[in-house]
C-alpha positions in Angstrom: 177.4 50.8 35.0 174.7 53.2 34.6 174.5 55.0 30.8 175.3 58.4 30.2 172.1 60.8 29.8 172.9 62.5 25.9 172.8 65.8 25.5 169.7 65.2 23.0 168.1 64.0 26.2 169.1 66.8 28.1 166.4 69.4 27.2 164.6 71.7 29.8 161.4 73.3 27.5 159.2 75.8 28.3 156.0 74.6 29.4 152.2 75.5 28.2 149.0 74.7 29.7 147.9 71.3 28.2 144.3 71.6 27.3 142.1 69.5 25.4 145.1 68.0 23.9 146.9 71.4 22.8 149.5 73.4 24.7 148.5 76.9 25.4 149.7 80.0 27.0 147.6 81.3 29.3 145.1 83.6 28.8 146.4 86.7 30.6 149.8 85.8 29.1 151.7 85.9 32.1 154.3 83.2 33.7 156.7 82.4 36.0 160.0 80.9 35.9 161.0 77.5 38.0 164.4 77.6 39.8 166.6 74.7 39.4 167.4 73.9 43.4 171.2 72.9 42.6 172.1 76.3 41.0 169.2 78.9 41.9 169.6 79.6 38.2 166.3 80.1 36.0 165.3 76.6 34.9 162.4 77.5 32.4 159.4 79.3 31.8 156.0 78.5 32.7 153.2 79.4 32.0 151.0 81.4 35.0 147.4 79.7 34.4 144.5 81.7 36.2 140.8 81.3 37.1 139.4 81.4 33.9 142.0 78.8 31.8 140.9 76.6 34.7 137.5 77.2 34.2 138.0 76.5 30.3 139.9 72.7 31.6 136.9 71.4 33.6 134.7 72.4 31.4 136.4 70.6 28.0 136.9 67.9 30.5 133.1 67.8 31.7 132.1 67.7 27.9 134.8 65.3 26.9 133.5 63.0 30.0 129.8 63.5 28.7 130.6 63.0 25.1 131.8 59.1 26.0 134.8 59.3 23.5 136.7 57.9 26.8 133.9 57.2 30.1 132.2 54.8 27.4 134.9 53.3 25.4 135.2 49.6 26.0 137.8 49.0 28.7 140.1 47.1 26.9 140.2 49.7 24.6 141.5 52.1 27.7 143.5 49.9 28.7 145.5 49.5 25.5 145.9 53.2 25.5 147.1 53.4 29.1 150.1 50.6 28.4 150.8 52.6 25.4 151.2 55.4 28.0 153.3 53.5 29.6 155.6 52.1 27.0 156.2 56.2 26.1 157.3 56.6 29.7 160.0 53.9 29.5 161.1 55.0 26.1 161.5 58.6 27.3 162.8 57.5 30.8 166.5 59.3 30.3 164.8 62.6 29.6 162.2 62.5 32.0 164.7 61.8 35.3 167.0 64.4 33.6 164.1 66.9 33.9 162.9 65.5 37.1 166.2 65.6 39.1 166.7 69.2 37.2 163.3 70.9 38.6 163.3 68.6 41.8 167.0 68.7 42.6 166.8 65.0 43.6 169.7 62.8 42.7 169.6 61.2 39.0 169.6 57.8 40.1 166.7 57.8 41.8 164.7 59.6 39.8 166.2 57.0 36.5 166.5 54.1 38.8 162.9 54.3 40.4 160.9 57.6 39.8 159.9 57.3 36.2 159.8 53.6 36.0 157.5 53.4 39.1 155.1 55.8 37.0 155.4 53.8 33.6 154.3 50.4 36.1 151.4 53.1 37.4 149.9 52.7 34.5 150.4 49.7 33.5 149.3 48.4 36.4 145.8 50.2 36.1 145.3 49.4 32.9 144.8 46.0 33.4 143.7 46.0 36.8 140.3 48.0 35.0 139.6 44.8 32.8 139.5 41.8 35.6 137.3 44.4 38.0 134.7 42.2 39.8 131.5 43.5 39.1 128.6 42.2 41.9 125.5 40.5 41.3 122.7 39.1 43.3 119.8 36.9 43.2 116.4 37.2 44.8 113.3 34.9 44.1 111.5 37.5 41.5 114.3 39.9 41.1 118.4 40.6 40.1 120.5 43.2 40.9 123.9 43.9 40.0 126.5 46.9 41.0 128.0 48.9 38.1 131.1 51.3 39.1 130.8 53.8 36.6 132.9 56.4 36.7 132.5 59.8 38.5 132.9 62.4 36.4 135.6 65.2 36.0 138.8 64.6 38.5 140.9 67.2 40.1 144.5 66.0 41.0 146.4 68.6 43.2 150.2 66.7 42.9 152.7 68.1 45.8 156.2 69.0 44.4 158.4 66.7 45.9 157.6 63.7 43.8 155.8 65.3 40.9 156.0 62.9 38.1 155.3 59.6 40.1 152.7 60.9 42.2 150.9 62.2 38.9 150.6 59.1 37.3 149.9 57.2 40.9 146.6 59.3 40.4 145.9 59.7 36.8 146.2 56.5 35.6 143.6 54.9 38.3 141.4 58.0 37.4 141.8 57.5 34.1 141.3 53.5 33.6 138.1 53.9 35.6 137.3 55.9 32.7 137.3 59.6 34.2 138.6 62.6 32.7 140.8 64.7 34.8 142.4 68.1 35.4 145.8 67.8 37.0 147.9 70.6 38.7 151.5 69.6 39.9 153.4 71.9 42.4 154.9 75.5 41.1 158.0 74.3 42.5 158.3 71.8 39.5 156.0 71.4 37.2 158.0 70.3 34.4 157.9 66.4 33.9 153.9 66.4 34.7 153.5 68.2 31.6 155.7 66.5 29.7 152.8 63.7 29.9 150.4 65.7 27.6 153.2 64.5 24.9 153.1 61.4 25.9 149.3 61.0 25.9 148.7 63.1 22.3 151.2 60.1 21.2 149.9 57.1 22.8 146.4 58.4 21.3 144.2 59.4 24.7 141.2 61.2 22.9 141.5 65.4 23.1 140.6 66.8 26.6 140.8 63.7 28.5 143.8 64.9 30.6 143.8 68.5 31.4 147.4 70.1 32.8 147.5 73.3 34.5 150.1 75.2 36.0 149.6 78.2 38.0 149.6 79.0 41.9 147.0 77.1 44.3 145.2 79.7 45.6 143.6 80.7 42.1 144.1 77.4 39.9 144.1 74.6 42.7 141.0 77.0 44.2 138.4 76.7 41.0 139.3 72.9 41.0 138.2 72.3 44.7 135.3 74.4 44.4 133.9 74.1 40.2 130.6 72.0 40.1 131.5 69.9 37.4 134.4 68.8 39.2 133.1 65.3 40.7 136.3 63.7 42.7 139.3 65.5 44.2 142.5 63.7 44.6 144.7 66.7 47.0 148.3 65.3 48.3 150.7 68.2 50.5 150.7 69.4 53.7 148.2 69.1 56.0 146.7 72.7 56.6 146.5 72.6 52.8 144.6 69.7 52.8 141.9 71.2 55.3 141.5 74.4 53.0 141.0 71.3 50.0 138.0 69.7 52.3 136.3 73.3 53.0 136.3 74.2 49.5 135.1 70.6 48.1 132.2 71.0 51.1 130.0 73.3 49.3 129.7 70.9 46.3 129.9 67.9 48.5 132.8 66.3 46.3 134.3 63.7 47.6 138.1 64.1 48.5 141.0 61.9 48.9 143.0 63.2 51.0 147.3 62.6 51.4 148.5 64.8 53.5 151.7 65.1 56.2 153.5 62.3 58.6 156.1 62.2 61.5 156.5 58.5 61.3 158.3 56.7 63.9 160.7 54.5 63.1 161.3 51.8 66.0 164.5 50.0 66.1 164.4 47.4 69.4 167.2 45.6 70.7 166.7 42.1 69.2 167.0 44.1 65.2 169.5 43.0 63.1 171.6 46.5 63.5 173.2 46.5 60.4 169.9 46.3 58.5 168.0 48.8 60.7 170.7 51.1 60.3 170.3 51.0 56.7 167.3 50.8 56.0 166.7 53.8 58.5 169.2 55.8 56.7 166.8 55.3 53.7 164.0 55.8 55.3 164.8 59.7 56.1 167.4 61.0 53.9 166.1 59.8 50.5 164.9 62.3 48.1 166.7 64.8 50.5 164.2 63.5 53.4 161.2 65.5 51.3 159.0 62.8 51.4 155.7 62.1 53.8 156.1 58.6 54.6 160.1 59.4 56.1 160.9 57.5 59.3 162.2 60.9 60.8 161.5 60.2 64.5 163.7 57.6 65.0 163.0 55.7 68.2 165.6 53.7 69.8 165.5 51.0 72.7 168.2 51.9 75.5 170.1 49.5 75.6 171.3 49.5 72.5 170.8 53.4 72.0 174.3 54.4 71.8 175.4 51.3 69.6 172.9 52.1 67.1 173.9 56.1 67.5 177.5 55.2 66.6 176.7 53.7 63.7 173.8 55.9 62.5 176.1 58.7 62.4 178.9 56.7 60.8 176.9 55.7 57.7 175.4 59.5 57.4 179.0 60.6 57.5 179.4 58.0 54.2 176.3 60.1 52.3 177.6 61.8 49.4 175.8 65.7 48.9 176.2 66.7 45.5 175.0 67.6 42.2 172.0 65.9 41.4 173.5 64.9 38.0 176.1 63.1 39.4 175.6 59.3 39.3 177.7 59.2 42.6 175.3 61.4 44.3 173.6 60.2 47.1 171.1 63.5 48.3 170.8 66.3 46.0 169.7 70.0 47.0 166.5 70.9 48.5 163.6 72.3 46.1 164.1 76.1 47.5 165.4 78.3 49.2 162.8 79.3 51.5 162.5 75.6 51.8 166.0 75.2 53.4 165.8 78.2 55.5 162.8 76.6 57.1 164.9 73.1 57.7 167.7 75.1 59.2 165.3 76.8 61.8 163.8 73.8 62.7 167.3 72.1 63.7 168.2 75.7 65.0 165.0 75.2 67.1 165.5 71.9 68.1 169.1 72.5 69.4 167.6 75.7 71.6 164.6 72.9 72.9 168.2 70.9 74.5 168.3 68.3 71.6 172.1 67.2 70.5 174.1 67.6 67.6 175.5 64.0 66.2 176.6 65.5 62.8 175.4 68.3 60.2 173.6 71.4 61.2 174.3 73.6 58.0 174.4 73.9 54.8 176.9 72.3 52.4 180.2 75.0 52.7 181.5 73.5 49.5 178.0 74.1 47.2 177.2 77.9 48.1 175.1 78.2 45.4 172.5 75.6 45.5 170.3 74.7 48.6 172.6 72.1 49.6 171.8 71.0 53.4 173.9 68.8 55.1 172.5 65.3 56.0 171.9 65.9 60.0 171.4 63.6 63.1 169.6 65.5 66.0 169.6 62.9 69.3 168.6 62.5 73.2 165.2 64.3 71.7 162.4 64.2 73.8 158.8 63.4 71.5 157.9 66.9 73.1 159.7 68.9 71.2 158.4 70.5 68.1 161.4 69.0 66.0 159.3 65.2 67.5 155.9 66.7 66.7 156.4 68.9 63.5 157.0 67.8 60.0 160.1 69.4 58.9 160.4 67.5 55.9 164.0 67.4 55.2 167.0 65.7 56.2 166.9 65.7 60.0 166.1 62.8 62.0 165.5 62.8 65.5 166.6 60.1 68.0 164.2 59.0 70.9 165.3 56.5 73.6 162.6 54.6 74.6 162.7 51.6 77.6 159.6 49.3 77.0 157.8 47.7 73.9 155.0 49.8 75.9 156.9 53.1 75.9 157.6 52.8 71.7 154.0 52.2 71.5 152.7 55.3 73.2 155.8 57.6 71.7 154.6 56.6 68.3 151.3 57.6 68.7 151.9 60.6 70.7 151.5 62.5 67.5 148.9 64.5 65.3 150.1 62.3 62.3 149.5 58.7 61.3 150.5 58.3 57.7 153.1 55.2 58.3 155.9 53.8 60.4 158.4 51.1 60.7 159.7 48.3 63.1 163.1 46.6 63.4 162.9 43.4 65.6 163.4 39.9 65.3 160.3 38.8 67.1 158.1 38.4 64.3 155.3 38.3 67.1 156.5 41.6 68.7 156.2 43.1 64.9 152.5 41.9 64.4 152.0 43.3 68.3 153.5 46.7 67.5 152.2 47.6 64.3 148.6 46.5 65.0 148.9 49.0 68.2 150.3 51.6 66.0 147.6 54.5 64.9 149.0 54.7 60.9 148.2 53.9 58.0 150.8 52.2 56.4 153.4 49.9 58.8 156.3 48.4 57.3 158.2 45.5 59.5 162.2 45.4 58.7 161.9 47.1 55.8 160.6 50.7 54.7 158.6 52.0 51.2 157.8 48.5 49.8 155.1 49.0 47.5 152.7 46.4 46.4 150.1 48.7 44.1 147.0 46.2 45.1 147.1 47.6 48.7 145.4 50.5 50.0 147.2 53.6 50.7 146.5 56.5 53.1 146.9 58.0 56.5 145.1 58.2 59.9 144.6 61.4 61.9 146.0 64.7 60.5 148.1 62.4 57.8 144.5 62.5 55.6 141.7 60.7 54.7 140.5 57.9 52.5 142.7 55.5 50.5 143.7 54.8 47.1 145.8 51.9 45.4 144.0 48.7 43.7 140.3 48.3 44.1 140.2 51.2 46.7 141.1 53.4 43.8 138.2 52.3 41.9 135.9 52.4 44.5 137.2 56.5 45.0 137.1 57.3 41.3 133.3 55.6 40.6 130.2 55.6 41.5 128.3 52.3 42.3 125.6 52.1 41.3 122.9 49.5 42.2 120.8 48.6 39.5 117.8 45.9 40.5 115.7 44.3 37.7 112.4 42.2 38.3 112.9 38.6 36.6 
């Protein structure tokens, strides 16, 4: 049974720019409040950084970087701070889901269960991973040389809204083990949790101005940190139009960019899968976190002979998901972040039912939760991969079914899209598995299961899904420069 949050966990604070270790208003005093998704209701109030408070970041970061208090501090040294970091994160785990699901609207036991301890292991994992880095050297007959992967320099992290607290500390703590300092700006939408971590990092000891938070809109804050000189790495996840405006910017200081950006993964279910499991774990794969999450298996394809055995019970267990208040431990989907947010899901199922697809179950918003941008849990089927509800992310609880005849015909629907980020395959042929998935145009590929995560493997997308990869040693590799050093014996 699952503890009660307290009510002395159950604070919502205002929240301050975080620089160089203080918590700040911003210059031109101004803010803007976040909207709690489950009520509409004012949340808190934020403070509305600008051009110039980001200018004021990068620059303490650029002279905290240059001073060495943290690029030249032995590693185990980081790395004791980092676990502190981490053991923070667990000890404040209650109140950091409660303001999590508040901001997100995403159901408590995900964000307790799996959220915030994924971003406590972050940096944990990091932290050690930096001290048993392989460092190269080779011999010649008069001379040595060695690689050193020092780090880059000032890091901009651009965090999307949908997962705000993990995905910060997926990118901070590699950034900062490789001993970088960084400026981080999470999503309007919900920037509370990620600035919760300035807290967390004043107490665990991380030296003034190493990590930088900044709220404020992306067209003025997320725009100096794509395009400021001192900047040296940018780490951008969202949508993928976003991400181009990220590259162009980054391009006239040739910074390097990592690059996350959208999916429309398929997820293949052929006729030898073990139903009851692909049913499940396709249920998962698209309606967690209120199906606002990139790697989603939201075109779901299905072989035709068992197409309609699969659609019976696909829609049975959707019928089973519990929409609710995200505070609820029974909850199973909470509200989407906005309201323009859930207007644009309705007019893509809308749109999909005028292109000829049909309606299994949902199709509107939750009658019983007026208030909130509730959306009910909705099956679209007999789609054709055409469509713009096959070829368009619209990142919410809406799967679409695809018959398919052929392990040839999966093949060439899966990669009949703009997007490559990841996708999944039910079978029983472990051969058919290998065949598919190395056919496949993504970056991540998942065989009866979805979203297992080991941290040591590199993560990223092919096509329009972004570019580059991060996660063990490619992290490294993104946040340093290797440098070749070659000495004469």
């Amino acid at each position: 049974m699952t503890k009660e949050i307290t009510a002395e966990q159950r604070v919502i604070r205002d929240a301050k720019l975080f620089i160089g270790g203080e918590y700040l208003e911003a210059l031109s005093g101004e803010t803007f409040n976040t909207i709690n998704p489950a009520t509409n209701k004012k949340l808190a109030t934020v403070a509305n950084g600008g051009e110039a408070d980001t200018r004021i970041a990068i620059v303490t970061a650029q002279r905290t970087f240059e001073s060495g208090v943290w690029s030249r501090m032995p590693v185990e040294e980081r790395s004791k701070i980092l676990c502190r970091m981490a053991d923070l994160i667990m000890m404040k785990v209650d109140e950091l889901a409660y303001v999590e699901s508040m901001d997100v609207g995403k159901p408590i036991k995900e964000s307790r269960g799996f959220d915030i301890p994924r971003a406590a292991s972050n940096f944990r994992f990091f932290a050690e991973m930096a001290k048993y880095m392989v460092h190269e050297h080779y011999d010649m007959s008069n001379y040595m040389s060695y690689v050193q992967y020092a780090p880059a320099g000032v890091t901009s992290l651009i965090i999307p809204w949908n997962l705000p607290f993990m995905q910060m500390t997926w990118k901070a703590s590699a950034a900062l083990a490789a001993g970088n300092t960084v400026v981080v700006k999470p999503a309007s939408y919900t920037p509370l949790s990620a600035v919760m971590l300035g807290e967390i990092a004043n107490e665990a000891g991380l030296p003034p101005g190493v990590l930088n938070i900044l709220t404020g809109p992306g067209s003025t804050v997320g725009t100096v940190m794509c395009t400021h000189p001192a900047v040296r790495r940018i780490s951008f996840v969202g949508e993928s139009n976003t991400g181009k405006t990220v590259m162009r910017n980054a391009a006239e200081n040739l910074i390097p960019v990592s690059l996350e950006l959208g999916g429309k993964s398929a997820n293949i279910v052929f006729e030898d899968a073990e139903l009851d499991e692909a049913v499940a774990g396709s249920i998962e794969a698209i309606f967690r976190n209120q199906g606002e999450i990139c790697l989603a298996g939201s075109r779901i394809l299905v072989q035709e002979s068992i197409y309609d055995q699969f659609l019976d019970r696909f829609v049975a267990a959707v019928k089973q998901i519990k929409v609710g208040d995200p505070m609820d431990e029974e909850t199973d989907m909470g509200a989407l972040v906005s309201k323009g947010h859930l207007k644009s899901v309705d007019e893509y199922v809308q749109i999909g039912l005028a292109e000829g697809a049909k309606l299994a179950y949902g199709g509107k918003r939750v009658p019983h939760l007026p208030d909130g941008n509730f959306y009910e849990p909705t099956v679209l089927y007999d789609v054709d991969n055409k469509m713009r509800i096959a070829q368009e992310e619209i990142f919410g609880p809406v799967p679409v079914i695809i018959p398919f005849k052929t392990e040839e015909d999966a093949i060439r629907i899966a990669n009949d899209s703009i997007y490559g980020l990841a996708g999944v395959v039910w079978t029983n042929d472990l051969r058919r598995g290998q065949r598919v998935t190395s056919q496949i145009h993504s970056g991540l590929l998942w065989v009866n299961c979805w979203y297992v995560r080991d941290l040591r493997t590199p993560f990223g997308g092919a096509k329009a899904s972004g570019i580059g990869r991060e996660g063990g040693r490619h992290s490294f590799d993104f946040y340093t420069e290797a440098k070749t050093i070659t000495m004469k014996k």
